[in-house]
N, C-alpha and C positions, 0 to 999 in steps of 0.2 A: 922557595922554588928556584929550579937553575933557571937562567936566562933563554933556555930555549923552552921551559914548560910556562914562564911569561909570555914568552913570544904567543907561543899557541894560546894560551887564556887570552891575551890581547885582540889577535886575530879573529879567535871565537866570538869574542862578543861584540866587536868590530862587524862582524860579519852577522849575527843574530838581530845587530839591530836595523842594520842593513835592512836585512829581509822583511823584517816585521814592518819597518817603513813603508815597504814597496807593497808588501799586502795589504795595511793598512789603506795605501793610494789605490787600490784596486789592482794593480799592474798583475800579469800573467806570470805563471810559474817560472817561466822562462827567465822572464827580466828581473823576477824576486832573485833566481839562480845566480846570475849574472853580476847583479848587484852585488848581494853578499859577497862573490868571488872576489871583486875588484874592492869591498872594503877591506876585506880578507890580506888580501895581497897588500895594500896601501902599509898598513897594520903590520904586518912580516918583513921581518930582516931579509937582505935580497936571498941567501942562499934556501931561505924556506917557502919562498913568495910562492913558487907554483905548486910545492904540496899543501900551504896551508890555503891555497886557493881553490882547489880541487874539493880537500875535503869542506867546504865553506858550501860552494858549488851544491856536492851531493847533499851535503843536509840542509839545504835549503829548497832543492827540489825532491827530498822525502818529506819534509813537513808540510810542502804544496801540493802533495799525493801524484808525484811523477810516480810510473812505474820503474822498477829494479834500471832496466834497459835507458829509459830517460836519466837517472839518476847518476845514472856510470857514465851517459852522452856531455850532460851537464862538469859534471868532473874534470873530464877531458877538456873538452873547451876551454873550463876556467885556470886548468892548468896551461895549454897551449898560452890563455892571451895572456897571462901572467910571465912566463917565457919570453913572448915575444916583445912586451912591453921593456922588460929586464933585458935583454941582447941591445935592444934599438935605442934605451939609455945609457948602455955603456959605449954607444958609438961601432956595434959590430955591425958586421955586411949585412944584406938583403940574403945573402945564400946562408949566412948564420945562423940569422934571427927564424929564419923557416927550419933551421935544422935542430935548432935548439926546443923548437914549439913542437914539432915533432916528434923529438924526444919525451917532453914531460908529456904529452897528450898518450903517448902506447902506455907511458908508464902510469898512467892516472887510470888509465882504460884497464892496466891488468890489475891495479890492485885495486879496481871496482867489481873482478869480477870479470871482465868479458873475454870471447875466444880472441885466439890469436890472430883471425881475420877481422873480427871486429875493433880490435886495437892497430892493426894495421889501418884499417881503413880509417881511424880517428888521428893516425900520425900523419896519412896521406892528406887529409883535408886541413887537418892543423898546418902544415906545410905551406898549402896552398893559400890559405886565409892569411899567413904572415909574410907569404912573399907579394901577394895581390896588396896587402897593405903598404908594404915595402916599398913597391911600385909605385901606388897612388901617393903616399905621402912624398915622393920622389918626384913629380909631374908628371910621371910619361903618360903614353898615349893608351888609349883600350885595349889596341891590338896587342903593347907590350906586355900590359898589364897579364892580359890572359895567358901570353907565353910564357910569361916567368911563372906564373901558378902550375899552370902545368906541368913545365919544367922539375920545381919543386914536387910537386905531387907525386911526380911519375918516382923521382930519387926517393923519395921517403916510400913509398910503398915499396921496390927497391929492395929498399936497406930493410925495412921489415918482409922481407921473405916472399911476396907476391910472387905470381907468375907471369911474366911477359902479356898477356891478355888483360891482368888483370892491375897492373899497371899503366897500359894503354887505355884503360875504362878509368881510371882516377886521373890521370892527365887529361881526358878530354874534358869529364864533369868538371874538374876543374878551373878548367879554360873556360865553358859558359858561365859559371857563377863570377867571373872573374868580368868576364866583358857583359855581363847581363846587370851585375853593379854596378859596373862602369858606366851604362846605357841608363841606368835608373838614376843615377847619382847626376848628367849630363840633360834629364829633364825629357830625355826620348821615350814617345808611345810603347803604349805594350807589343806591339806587332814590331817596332823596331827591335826591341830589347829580346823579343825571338828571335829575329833575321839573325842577329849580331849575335848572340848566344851560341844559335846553331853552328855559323859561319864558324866559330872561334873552335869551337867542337871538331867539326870535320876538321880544322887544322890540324888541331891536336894530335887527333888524332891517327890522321895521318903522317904526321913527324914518329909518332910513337909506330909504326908498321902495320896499322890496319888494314885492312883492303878497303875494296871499292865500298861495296855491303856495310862493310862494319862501319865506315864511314858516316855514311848513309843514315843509318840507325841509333849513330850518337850524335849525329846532329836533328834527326828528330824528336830522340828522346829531349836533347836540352833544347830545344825550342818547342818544346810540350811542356815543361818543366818552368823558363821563364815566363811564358804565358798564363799559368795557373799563378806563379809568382805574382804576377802585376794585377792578376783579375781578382786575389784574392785582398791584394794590398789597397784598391779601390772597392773593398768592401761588397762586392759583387757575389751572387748567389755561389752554392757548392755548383749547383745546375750550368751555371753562367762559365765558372771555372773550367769544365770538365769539354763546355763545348768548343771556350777560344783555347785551351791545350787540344784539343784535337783536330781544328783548324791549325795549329799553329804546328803542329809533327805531320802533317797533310803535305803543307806547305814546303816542310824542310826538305821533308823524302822526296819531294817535285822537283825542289831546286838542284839534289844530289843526284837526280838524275833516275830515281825509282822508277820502275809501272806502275800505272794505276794500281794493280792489286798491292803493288807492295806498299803504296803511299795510303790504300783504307788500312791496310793491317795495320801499321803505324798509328796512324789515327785511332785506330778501335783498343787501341794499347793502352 
């Protein structure tokens, strides 16, 4: 065998037993995914880490009966944290390691299969996961946190071809997953971990050229979005979920200044 069809046999079953582990422990497709990717990765010489990470990834979430579209999400991911693990040991920047996770997440995303917006959208988020890690593992603060995801978000969607709108929608989602962690991670209520989501959103947002509206609508969407987050993380009904995400997008539209009608629409969203 050459040295790189070892690498892959090593990986592989690095990665198989991984999985088999994790299902064996009960754990969710997800985590079986995940797993595998980072024994995957461990297992692989650095310049193979995030393709043999990826493909670990997907077949680990097709033997857990993800569909095609999960399989390819799973990929991505495991290529991304593979990426950004490898950039952040070799001592590169924060704007690096996002650009590099980036990178291997479109490319994991096309050779799974998906469109070119769908791989955009998995470079934008890989982006944003490895510069919000960046951050945190850095000390800063929430608010920074969330701006440098976004930041990154907005550049990799970007760089992958987006349109101005739709770059402006990945820099803000961005920025609530970024300070909605931060808010979970910091021990803060689910109603905060909205405020703080939302709030981070409408910045965003507004950095990136939204209007008032568009504002408005991305900070209820992510304060609907960490609200379902937390309700669901305490274990709380689909029911339970559905109501404090629609209190919690009620609220955001109020705070951004919506009417009443506009803040039920929201809510009924």
């Amino acid at each position: 065998m050459t040295k790189e069809q070892q690498a892959e046999q090593a990986a592989s079953a690095a990665a198989s037993a991984a999985a088999d582990a994790a299902r064996d422990a009960g754990l969710s497709a997800d985590e079986q995914a995940t797993l595998a990717a980072e024994a995957a990765q461990k297992a692989a010489p650095a310049d193979q880490q995030a393709t043999l990470a990826a493909e670990a990834a997907q077949k680990a979430a097709a033997d857990a009966g993800m569909t095609k579209e999960q399989q390819a999400e799973q990929a991505a991911s495991g290529a991304a944290s593979a990426a950004a693990d490898a950039a952040r040991d070799a001592g590169l920047s924060a704007d690096k390691q996002a650009t590099l996770a980036a990178e291997a997440a479109q490319k994991a995303a096309a050779d799974a299969g998906m469109t070119k917006e769908q791989q955009a959208e998995q470079a934008a988020s890989a982006a944003a996961s490895a510069a919000a890690d960046a951050a945190r593992d850095a000390g800063l603060p929430a608010d920074q946190q969330a701006t440098l995801a976004a930041e990154a978000a907005q550049k990799a969607a970007a760089d992958a071809g987006m349109t101005k709108e739709q770059q402006a929608e990945q820099a803000a989602s961005a920025a609530a997953s970024a300070a909605a962690h931060a808010a979970r991670d910091a021990g803060l209520s689910a109603d905060k971990q909205a405020t703080l989501a939302a709030k981070a959103a409408q910045k965003a947002a507004a950095d990136a050229g939204m209007t008032k509206e568009q504002q408005a609508e991305q900070a209820a969407s992510a304060a609907a979005s960490a609200a379902a987050d937390a309700a669901r993380d305490a274990g709380l009904s689909a029911d339970k979920q559905a109501t404090l995400a629609a209190e919690a997008a009620q609220k955001a539209a109020a705070d951004a200044g919506m009417t009443k009608e506009q803040q039920a629409e929201q809510a009924a969203s």
